[in-house]
C-alpha positions in Angstrom: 14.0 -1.8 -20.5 16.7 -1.6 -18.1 14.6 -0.2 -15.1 14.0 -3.0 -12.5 10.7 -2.1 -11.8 9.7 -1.9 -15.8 10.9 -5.3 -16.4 9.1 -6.4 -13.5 5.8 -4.9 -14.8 6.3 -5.7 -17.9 5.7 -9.6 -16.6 1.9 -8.9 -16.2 -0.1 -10.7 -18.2 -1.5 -8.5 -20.8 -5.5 -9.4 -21.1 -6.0 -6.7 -24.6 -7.0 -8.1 -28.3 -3.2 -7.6 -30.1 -5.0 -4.9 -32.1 -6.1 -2.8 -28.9 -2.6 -3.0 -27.8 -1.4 0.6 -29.1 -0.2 1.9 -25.5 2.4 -0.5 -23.8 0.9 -2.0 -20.6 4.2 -2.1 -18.4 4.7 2.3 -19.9 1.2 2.9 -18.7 1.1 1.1 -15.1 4.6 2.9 -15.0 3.6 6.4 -16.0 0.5 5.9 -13.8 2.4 5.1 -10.5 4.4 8.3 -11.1 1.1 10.3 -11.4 -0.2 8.4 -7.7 3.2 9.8 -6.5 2.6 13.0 -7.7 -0.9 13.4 -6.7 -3.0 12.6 -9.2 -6.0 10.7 -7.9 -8.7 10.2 -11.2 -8.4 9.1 -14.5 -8.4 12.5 -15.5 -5.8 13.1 -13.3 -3.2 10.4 -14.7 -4.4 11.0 -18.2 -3.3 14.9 -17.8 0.0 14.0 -16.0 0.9 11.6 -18.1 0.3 14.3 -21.8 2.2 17.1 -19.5 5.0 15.0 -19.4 4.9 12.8 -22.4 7.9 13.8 -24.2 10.0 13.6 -20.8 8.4 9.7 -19.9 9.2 8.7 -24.0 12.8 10.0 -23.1 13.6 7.8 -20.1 11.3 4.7 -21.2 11.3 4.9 -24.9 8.4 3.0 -26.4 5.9 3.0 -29.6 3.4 5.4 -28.2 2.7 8.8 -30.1 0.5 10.1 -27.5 -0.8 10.1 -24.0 -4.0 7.7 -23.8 -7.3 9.5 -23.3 -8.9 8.9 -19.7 -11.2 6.3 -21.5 -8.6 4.4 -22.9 -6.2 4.3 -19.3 -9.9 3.5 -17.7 -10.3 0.4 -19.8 -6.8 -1.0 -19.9 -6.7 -0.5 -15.8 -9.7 -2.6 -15.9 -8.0 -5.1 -17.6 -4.9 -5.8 -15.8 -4.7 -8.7 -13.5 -4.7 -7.8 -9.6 -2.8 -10.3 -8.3 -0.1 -10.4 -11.2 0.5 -6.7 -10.4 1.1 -7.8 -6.8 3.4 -10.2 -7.5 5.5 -7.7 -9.5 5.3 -4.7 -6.6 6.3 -8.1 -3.8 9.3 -8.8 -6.3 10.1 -4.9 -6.9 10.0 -4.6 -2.9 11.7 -7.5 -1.9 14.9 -6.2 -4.1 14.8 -2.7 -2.5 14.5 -4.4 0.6 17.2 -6.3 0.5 19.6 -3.8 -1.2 18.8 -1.8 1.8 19.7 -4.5 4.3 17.0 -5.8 4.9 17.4 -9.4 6.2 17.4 -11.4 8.8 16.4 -9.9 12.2 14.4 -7.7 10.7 11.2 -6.1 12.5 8.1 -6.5 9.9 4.9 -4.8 11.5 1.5 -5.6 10.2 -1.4 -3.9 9.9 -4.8 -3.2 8.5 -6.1 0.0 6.5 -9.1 1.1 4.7 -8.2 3.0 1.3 -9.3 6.5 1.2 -12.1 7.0 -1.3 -12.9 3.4 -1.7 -16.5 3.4 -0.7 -19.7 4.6 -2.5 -22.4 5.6 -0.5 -24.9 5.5 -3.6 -24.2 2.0 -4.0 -23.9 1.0 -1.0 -20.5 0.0 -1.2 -18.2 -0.5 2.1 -14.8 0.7 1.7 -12.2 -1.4 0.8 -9.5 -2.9 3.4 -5.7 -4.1 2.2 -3.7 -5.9 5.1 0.1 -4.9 4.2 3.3 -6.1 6.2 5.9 -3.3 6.7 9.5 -3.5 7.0 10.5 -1.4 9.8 14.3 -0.7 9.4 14.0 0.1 5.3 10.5 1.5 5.6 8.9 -1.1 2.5 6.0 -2.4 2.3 6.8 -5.9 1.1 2.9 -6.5 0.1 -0.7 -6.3 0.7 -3.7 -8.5 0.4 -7.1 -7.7 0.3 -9.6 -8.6 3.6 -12.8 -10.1 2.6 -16.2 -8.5 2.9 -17.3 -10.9 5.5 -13.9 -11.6 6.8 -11.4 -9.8 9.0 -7.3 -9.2 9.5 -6.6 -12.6 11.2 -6.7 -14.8 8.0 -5.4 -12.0 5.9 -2.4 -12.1 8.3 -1.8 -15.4 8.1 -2.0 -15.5 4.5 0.0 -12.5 4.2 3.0 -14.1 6.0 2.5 -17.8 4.2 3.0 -15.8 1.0 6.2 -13.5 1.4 8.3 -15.9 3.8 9.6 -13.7 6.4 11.4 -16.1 7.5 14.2 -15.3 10.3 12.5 -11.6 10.9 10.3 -10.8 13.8 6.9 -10.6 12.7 4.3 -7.7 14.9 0.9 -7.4 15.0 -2.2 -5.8 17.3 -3.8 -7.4 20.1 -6.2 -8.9 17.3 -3.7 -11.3 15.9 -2.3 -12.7 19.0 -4.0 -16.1 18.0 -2.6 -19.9 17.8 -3.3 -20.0 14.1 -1.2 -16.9 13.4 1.7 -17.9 15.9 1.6 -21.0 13.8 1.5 -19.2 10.2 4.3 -16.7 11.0 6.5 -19.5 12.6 6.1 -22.0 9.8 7.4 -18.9 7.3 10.5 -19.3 9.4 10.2 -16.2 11.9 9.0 -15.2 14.9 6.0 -13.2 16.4 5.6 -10.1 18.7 2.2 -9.8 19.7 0.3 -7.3 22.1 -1.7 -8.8 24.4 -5.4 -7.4 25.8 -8.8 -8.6 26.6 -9.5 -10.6 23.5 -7.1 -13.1 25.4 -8.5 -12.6 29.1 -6.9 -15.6 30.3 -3.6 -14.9 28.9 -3.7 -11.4 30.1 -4.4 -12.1 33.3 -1.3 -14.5 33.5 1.3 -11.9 32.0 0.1 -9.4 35.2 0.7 -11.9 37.2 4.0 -12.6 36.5 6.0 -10.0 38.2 4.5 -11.1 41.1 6.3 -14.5 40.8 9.5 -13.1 39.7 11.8 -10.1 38.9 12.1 -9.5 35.1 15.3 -11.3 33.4 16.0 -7.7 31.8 14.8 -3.8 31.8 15.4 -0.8 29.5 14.1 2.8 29.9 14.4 5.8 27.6 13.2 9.1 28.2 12.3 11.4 25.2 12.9 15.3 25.1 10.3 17.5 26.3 8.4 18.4 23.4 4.9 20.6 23.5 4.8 20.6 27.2 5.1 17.3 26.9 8.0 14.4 27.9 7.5 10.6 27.6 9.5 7.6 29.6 8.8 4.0 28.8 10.3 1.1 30.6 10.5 -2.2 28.6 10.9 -5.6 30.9 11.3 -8.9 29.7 10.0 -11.5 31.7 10.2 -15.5 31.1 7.1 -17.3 30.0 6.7 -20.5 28.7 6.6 -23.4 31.1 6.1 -20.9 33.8 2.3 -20.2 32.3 -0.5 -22.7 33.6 -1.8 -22.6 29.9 -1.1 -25.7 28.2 -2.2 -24.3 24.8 0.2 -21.1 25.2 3.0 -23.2 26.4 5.0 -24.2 23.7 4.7 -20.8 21.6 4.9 -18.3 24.3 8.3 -18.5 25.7 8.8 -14.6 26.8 6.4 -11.9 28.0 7.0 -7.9 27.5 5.5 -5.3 29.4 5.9 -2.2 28.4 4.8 0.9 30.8 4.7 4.6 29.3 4.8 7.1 31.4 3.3 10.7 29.9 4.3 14.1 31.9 2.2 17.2 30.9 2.1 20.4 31.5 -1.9 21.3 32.0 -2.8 25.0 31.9 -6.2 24.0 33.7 -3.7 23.1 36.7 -1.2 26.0 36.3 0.9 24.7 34.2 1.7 21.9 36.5 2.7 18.6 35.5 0.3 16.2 35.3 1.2 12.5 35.0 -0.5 9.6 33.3 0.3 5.8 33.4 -0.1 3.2 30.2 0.7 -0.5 30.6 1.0 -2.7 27.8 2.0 -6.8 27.3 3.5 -8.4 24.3 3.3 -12.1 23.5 7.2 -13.2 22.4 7.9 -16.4 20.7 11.2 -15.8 20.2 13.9 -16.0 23.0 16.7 -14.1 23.9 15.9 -10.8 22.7 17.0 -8.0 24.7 14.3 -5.3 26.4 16.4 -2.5 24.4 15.6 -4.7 21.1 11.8 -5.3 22.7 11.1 -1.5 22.9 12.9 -0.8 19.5 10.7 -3.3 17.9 7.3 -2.1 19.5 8.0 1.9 18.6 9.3 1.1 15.0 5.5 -0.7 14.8 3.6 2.3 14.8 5.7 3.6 11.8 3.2 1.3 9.3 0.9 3.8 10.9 1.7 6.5 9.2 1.7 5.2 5.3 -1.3 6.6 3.6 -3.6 4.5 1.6 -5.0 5.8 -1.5 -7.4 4.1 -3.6 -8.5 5.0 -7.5 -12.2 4.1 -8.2 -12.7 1.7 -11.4 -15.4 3.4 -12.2 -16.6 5.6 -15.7 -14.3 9.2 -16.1 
């Protein structure tokens, strides 16, 4: 076994009677992630992949299977495996892409929420499932997930999220939802810092951001203006302006040293108006802990957040093929 990621799976724990142990665990959970790349999305699905392609997958990972498991068999050794040793494995497998990527330090990790497609069961009454996952934005890796509880939300999972990988010297971003103490606190004692947006969950902190260019000019300022695209051309402006002490919030004091607003500026062409432009205005703050950083860096950060946006989540139910 010379693949990283095969060595890595073959570290979780194996939970089958030594008899029952005819397929190799780390072959299977392999063989099965190439079927989720490919498409496959049932038992059925994998079980078919995997015979279509059986003498191929013996070729590159030679093992002691004779044949592809039936969708009973991959149902009941799925069942089996250990959740969180598989995670550990994919955080490993992730962290050494990262990094022979160049990921590192100064890195922009975005995190956000999803529910997984197909997770739910309205006969059961079953809600759908939600991961929280932390995204590298410059080598576009996940790094890891964890689960949000039923009666829980993204906050704690955030703050566990970050405890566990320890981003630490990478700039940590988040929705307006996370931009709480205990989260500030969480990604700081990792070792990194936070970018936070900033909107009415925080009312008194969002009323001192807007009032801060009214007590002075912004230490720095970037604009870029995109191609026109669809009748359509954006401009945002990114200014950085000094927080901290200058904040009459004692309990944001000490965390919040800079504040970011960034205004986007929409042009488009309405064919209800002739085909004239017609111009909309978006402001939005950002909570920085981390100072120094230029507006340029500000806006980079804040567009390369929305890229965890656009990984899908798929989910396959544990349920009877």
């Amino acid at each position: 076994m010379n693949d990283p990621l095969i060595e890595l799976l073959s570290c979780v724990t194996d939970s089958r009677r030594q008899q029952a142990k005819r397929y190799v665990l780390a072959n299977i959970l392999l063989f099965c992630i190439f079927g989720f790349l490919c498409g496959a999305k049932s038992y059925k699905a994998l079980c078919s992949f995997i015979e279509e392609r059986f003498a191929l997958l013996q070729a590159a990972f030679p093992s002691k299977m004779k044949r592809a498991p039936a969708p009973s068999t991959l149902w009941r050794i799925i069942g089996l495996v250990d959740g969180g040793a598989l995670e550990a494995a994919f955080r490993r497998h992730a962290a050494m892409q990262h990094a022979a990527l160049g990921g590192g330090p100064g890195e922009v990790v975005a995190h956000d929420g999803k529910s997984l497609t197909g997770s739910y069961d309205t006969a059961n009454d079953t809600k759908m499932s939600q991961l929280l996952r932390a995204f590298a934005v410059g080598t576009q890796i996940i790094l890891g997930h964890v689960a949000i509880m039923v009666k829980s939300n993204e906050i704690p999972a955030m703050q566990m999220l970050v405890g566990e990988l320890g981003l630490a010297e990478v700039l940590c971003t988040a929705d307006a939802m996370h931009c709480q103490l205990k989260t500030i606190a969480a990604v700081k004692a990792s070792g990194g810092e936070a970018l936070l947006q900033v909107k009415g969950n925080q009312p008194s902190l969002e009323a001192a951001f807007e009032a801060l260019p009214i007590r002075r000019e912004p230490d720095d300022c970037y604009v870029e203006t995109g191609k026109i695209r669809r009748n359509r051309q954006e401009k945002r402006m990114v200014e950085v302006f000094p927080a901290g002490s200058i904040l009459d919030l004692p309990e944001w004091r000490t965390d919040i040293v800079e504040a970011v607003r960034v205004t986007r500026t929409v042009q488009r062409r309405d064919v209800a108006i002739g085909w004239k432009w017609r111009c909309t205005h978006e402001v939005a703050w950002y909570a920085s802990t981390r100072q120094g950083t230029s507006a340029e860096q500000y806006a980079a950060a804040t567009r390369g957040h929305w890229g965890v946006e656009s990984v899908p989540q798929r989910h396959t139910e544990r349920s009877s093929p």
